[in-house]
C-alpha positions as CSV (number, residue, x, y, z in Angstrom):
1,X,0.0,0.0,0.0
2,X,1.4,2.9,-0.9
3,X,1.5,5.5,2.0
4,X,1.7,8.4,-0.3
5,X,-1.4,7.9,-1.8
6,X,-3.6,6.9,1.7
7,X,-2.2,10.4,2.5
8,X,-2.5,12.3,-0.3
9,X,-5.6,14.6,1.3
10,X,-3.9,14.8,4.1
11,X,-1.2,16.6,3.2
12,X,-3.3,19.7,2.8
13,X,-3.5,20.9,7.0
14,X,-6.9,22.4,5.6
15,X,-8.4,19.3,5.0
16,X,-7.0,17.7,8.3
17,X,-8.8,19.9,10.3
18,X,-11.8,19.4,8.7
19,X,-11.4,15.9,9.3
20,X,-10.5,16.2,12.8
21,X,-14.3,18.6,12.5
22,X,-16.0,16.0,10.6
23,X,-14.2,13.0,13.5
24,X,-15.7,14.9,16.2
25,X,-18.8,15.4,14.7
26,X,-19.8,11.5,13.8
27,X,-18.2,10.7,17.0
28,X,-20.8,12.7,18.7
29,X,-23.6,12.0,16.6
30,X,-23.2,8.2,16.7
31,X,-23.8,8.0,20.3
32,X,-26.7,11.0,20.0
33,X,-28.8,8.7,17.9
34,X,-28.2,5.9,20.6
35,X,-28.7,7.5,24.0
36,X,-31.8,9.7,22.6
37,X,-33.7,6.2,21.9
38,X,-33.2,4.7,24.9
39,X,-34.0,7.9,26.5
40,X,-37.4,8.2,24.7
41,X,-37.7,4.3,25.4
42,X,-37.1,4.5,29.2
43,X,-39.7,7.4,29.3
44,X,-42.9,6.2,27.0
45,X,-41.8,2.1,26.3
46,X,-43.1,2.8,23.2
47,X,-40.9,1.9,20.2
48,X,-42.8,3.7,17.6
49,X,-41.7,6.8,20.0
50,X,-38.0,5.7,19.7
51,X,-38.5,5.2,15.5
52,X,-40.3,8.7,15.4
53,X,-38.0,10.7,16.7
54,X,-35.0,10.1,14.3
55,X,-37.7,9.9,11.8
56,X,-38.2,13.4,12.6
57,X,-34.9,14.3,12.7
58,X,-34.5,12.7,9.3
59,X,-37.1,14.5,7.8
60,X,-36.3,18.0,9.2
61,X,-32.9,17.2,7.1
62,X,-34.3,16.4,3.8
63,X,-36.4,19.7,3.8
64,X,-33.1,21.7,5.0
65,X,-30.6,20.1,2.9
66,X,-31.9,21.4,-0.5
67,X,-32.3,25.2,0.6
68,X,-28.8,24.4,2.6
69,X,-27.4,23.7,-0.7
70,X,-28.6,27.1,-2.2
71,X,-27.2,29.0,0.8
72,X,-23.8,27.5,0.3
73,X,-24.1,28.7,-3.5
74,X,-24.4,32.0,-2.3
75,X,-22.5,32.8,1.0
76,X,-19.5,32.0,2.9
77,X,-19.5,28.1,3.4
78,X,-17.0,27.6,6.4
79,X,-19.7,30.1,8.0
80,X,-22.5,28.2,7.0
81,X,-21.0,25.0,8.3
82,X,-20.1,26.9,11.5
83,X,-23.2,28.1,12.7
84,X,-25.1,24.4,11.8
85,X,-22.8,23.0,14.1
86,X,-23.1,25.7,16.5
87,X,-27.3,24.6,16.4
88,X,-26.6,21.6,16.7
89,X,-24.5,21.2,19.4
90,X,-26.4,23.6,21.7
91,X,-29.6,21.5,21.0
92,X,-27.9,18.6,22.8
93,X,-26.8,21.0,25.3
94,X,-30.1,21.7,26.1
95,X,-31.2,18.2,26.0
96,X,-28.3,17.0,28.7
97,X,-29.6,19.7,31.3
98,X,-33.1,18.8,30.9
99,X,-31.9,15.2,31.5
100,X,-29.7,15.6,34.3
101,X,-31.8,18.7,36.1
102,X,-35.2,15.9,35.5
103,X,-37.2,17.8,33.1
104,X,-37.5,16.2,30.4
105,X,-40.5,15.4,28.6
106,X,-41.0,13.8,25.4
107,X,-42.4,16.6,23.1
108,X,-38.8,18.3,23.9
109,X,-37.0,15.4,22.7
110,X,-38.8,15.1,19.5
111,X,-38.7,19.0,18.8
112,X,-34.8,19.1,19.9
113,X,-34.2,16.1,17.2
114,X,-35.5,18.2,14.9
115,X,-33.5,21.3,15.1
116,X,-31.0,19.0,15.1
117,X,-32.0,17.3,11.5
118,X,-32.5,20.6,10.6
119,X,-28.9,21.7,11.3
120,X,-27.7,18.8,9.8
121,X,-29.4,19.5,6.3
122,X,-27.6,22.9,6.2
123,X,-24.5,21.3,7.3
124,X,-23.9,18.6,4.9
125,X,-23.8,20.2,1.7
126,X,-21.3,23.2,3.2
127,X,-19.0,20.4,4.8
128,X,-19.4,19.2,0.8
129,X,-18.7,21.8,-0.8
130,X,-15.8,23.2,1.4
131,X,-14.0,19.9,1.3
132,X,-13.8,20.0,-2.9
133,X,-12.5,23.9,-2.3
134,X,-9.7,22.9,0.1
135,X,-8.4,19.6,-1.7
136,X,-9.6,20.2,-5.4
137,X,-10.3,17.8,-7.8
138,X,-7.3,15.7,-7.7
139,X,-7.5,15.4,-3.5
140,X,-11.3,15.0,-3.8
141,X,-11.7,11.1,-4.0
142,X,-8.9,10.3,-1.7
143,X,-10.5,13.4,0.6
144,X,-14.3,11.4,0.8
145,X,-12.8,8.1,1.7
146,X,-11.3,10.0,4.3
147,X,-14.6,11.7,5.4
148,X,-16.0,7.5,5.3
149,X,-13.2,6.5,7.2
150,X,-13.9,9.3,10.0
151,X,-17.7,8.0,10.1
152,X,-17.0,4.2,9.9
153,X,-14.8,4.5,13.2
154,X,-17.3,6.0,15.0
155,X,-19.7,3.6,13.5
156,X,-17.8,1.1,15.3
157,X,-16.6,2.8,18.8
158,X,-19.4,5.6,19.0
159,X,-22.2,3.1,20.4
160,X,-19.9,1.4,21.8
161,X,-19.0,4.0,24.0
162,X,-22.6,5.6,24.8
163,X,-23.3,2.3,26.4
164,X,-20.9,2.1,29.1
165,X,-21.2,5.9,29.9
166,X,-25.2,5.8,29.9
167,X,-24.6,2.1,32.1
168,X,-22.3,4.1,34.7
169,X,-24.0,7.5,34.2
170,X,-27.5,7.8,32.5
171,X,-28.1,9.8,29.5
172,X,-27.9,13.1,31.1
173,X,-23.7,13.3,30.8
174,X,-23.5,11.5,27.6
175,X,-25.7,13.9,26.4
176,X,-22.8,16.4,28.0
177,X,-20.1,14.6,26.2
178,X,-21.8,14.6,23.3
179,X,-22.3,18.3,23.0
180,X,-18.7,19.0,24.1
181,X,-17.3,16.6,20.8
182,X,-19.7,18.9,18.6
183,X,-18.3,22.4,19.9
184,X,-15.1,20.5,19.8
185,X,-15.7,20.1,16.0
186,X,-16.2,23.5,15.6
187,X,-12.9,25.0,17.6
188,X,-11.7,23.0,14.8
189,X,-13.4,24.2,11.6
190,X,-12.2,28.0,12.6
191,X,-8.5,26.7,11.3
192,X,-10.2,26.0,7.9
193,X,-9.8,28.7,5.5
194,X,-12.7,30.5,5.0
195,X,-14.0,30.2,1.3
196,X,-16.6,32.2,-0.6
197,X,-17.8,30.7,-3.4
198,X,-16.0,31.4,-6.8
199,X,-19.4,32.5,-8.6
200,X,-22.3,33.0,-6.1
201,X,-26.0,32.6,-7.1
202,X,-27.8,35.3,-7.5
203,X,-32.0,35.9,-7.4
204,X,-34.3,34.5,-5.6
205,X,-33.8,31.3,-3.3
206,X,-36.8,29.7,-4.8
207,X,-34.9,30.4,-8.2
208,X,-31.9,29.5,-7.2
209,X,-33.4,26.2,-5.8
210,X,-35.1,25.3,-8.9
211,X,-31.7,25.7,-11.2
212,X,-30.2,22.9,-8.9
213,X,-32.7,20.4,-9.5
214,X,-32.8,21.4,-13.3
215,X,-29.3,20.9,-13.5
216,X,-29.0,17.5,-11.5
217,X,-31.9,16.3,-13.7
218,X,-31.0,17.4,-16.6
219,X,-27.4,15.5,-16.8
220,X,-27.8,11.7,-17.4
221,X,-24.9,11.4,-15.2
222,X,-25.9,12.8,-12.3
223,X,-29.6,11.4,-12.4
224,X,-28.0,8.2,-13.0
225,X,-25.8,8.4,-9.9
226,X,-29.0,10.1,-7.8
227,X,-31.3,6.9,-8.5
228,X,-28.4,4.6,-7.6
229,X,-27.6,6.6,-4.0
230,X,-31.2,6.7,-3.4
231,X,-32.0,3.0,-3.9
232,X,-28.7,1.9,-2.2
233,X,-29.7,4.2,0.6
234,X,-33.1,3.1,0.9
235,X,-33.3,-0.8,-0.2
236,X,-29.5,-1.9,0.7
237,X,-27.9,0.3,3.8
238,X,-31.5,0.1,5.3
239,X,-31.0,-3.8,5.9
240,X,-29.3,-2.8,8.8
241,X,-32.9,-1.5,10.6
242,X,-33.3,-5.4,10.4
243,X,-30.3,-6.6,12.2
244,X,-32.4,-7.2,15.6
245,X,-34.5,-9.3,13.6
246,X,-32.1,-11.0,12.0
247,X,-30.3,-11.7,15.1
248,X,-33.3,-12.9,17.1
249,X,-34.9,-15.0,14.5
250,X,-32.3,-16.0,12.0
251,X,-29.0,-16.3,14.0
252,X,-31.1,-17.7,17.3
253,X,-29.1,-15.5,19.3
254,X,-29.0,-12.4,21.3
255,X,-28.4,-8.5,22.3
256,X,-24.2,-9.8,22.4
257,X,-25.0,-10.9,18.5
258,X,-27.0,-7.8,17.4
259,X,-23.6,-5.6,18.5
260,X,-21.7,-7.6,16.3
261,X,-23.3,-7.2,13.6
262,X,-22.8,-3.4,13.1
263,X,-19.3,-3.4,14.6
264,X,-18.2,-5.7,11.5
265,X,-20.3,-3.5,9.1
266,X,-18.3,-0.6,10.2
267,X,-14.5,-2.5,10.2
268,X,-15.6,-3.7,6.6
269,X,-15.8,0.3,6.1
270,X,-12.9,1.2,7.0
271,X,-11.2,-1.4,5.6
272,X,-13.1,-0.3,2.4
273,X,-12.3,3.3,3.2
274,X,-8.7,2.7,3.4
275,X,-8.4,0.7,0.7
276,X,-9.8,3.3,-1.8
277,X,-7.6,6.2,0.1
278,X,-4.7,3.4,-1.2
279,X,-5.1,4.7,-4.8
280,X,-4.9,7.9,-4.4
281,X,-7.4,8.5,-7.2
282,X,-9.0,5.8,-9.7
283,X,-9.8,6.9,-13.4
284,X,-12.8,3.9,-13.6
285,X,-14.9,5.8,-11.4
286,X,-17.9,5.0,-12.7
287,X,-17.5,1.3,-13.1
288,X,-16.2,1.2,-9.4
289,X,-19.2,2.6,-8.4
290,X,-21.6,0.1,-10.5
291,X,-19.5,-2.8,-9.8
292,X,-19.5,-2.3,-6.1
293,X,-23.1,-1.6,-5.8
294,X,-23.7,-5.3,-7.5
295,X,-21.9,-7.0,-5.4
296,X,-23.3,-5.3,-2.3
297,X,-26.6,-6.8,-2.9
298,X,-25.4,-9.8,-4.1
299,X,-23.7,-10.0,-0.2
300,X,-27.3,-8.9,1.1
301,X,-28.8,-11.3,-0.4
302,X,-26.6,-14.3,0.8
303,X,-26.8,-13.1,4.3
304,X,-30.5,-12.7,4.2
305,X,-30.4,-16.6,3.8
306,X,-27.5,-17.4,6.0
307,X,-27.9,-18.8,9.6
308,X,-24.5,-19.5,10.5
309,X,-22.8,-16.4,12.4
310,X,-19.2,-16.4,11.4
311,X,-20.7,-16.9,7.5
312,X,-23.2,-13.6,8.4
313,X,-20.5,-11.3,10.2
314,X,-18.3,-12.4,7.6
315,X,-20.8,-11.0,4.4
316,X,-21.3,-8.3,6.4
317,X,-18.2,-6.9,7.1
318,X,-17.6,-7.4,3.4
319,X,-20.8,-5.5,2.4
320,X,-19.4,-2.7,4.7
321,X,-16.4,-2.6,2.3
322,X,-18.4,-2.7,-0.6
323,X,-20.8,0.5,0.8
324,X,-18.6,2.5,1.1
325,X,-16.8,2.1,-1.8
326,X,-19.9,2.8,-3.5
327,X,-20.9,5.6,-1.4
328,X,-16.8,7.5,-2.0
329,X,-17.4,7.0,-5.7
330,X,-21.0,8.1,-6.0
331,X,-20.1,11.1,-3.8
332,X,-17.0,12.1,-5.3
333,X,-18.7,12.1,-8.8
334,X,-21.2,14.0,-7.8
335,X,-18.9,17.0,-6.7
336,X,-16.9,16.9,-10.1
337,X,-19.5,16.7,-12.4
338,X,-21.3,19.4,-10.9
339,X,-20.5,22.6,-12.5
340,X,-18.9,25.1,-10.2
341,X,-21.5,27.3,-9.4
342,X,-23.7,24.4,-8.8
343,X,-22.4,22.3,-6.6
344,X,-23.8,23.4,-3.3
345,X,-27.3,22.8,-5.0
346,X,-26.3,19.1,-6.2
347,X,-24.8,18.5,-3.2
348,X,-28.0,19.6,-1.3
349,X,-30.5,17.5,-2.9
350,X,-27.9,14.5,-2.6
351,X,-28.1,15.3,0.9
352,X,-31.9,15.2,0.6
353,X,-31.8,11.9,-0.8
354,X,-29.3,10.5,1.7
355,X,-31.4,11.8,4.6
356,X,-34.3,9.7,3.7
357,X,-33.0,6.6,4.7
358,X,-35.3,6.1,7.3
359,X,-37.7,5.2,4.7
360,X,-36.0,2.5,3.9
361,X,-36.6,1.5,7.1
362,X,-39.9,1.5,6.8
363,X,-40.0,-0.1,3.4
364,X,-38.1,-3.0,5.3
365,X,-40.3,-3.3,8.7
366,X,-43.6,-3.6,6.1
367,X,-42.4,-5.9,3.4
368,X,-40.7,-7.9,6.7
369,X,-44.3,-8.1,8.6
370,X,-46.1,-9.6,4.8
371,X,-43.2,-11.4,3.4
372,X,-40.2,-11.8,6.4
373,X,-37.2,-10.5,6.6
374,X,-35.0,-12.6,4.2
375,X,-37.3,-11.9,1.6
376,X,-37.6,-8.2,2.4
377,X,-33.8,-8.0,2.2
378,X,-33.6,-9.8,-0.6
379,X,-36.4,-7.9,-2.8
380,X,-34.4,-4.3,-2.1
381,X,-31.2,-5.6,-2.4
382,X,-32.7,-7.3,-6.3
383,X,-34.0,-3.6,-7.2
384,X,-30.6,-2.0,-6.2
385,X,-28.7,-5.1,-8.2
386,X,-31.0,-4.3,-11.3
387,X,-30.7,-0.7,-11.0
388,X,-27.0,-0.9,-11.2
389,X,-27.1,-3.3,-14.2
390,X,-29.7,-1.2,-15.9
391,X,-26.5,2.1,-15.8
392,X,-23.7,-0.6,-17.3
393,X,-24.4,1.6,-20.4
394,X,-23.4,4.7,-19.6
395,X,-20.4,3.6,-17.3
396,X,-17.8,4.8,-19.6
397,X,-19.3,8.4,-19.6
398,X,-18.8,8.3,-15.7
399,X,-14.5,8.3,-15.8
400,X,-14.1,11.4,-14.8
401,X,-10.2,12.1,-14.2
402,X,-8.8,15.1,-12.0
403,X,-8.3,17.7,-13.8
């Protein structure tokens, strides 16, 4: 492996603080989405309480995330991403004192996980947008698998985490911690330059809005690489919503099991992470992509039918890998074939259609109550297989090079 080329982002201090940013922030997010459910379960013991409330987080982000887009278009993005964070991380203030001071009720949780979608939406496409303006188009693949790698490890240690402080503490501090990682992230962001965009949008937002989904529409390319995130997003990565399921009635085993299964999805990421950084940058892009989104759900589809555990966390950790490959090649060609003065819109609505993953999950729970849950895995993970056949085509037309 050559060292040079794992590195290559990193050699820009820009972009390492914004990694160190965008470490802090999974690693406080992770854990968010963890202690706010068993919060909400330990108050109501209701878990279509603990589903709605990153449902309404979720949604919140895929209304913000377009008009987020058009702002970063238009103004400063390192201030942008700034004062989402800022939001963000004084909602989970808030939420830790009501814990810890014992007045907490549910309506607050559900309106604080909003703001915090919301915050999230706006955040996403600056952090975007600002990462393709500090590396530049040769950096920019290397730079998303490191942004994957960043979220993978706190896929894996996040949770992990949250547990033992909630076991020895409650919510209240984690909540605490939490908050102090996200203001943590944004001591670091001030050492990121701060970048205006090169042309900014002019007219109204509505306008302005409407040019970036003309634009991502209008190029084959792009739509093609949409409808794949969105399926992947919503048929394939939502599998996961099915892992307690999967554990209980397929595997025959227990809560031990269901950890492991998400622990080996996130080391297959970052093995997958680190072994796109490895290149440096690939000039088959576009068959990367396809290829790896084919054999993800061929791997879904084989663990929807296995029983044995070493077989399952095995497929899994490989369809980890296989993610996010996909998701660092979709992403990164996404930022360079949006035009300039686009990409904070493009990037937007891709955050839009990443941020509806949660219906996935429930695509998943209802097609698991008619049909079970091997076949509901195995139905999405068919759509996302034939969807990525179905762009073979036009694969060529996706090798983008650095410029």
């Amino acid at each position: 492996m050559d060292k040079s080329r794992v590195l290559l982002a990193f050699r820009i201090p820009a972009y390492r603080w914004l990694w160190y940013a965008s470490l802090a922030n999974a690693n406080g997010f992770m854990p968010l989405m963890v202690g706010q459910g068993w919060l909400i379960l330990t108050i109501t013991n209701s878990p279509f309480m603990v589903g709605l409330a990153p449902g309404l987080g979720g949604i919140a982000a895929m209304i913000s995330s377009p008009i987020g887009g058009v702002l970063v278009d238009r103004i400063n993005r390192r201030t942008v991403l700034i004062m989402a964070q800022s939001v963000m991380a004084s909602s989970v203030l808030v939420l830790g004192l009501l814990t810890i001071f014992e007045l907490i009720e549910v309506w607050q949780i559900l309106l604080l996980s909003s703001i915090s979608g919301l915050s999230r939406g706006f955040g996403n496409p600056a952090r975007s947008t600002l990462m393709y303006d500090v590396v530049g188009p040769k950096a920019i693949m290397n730079a998303m698998a490191g942004q994957m790698l960043s979220f993978q490890f706190a896929s894996i240690f996040g949770p992990l985490a949250a547990g033992f402080i909630m076991a020895a503490y409650g919510p209240g501090p984690l909540f605490l911690i939490i908050s102090g990682s996200l203001y943590l992230s944004i001591i670091c962001l001030f050492k990121v330059p701060s970048i205006n965009p090169k042309t900014k949008a002019s007219g109204s937002l509505l306008n302005n809005l409407r040019q970036g989904i003309s634009t991502t529409y209008g190029d084959r390319r792009l739509r093609t690489i949409m409808t794949a995130v969105f399926l992947t997003e919503t048929l394939a990565f939502s599998a996961t919503s099915m892992f307690p399921i999967i554990a209980r009635d397929v595997l025959l085993a227990g809560p031990v099991v269901l950890g492991l299964l998400p622990t080996f999805r996130g080391i297959g990421g970052v093995i997958g992470a680190i072994t796109v950084s490895s290149f440096g940058d690939i000039k088959y892009k576009g068959w990367t992509m396809i290829v790896a989104n084919i054999i993800l759900g061929c791997l879904l589809i084989i663990f929807a039918f296995s029983n044995n555990l070493p077989v399952s966390l095995f497929l899994i950790l490989l369809s980890g890998a296989c993610g996010t490959t996909f998701s660092t090649m979709a992403t990164t060609l996404i930022q360079t074939l949006a035009p300039d003065n686009m990409r904070g819109r493009v990037m937007g609505i891709h955050g839009f259609i990443i941020s509806g993953l949660g219906l996935g999950g429930i695509f998943m729970g209802t097609m698991s109550s008619i049909f079970g849950t091997t076949w509901a895995i195995t139905s999405g993970s068919t759509m996302v297989i034939s969807n990525a056949t179905r762009s073979i085509p036009i694969a060529k037309s996706l090798q983008t090079t650095s410029k």
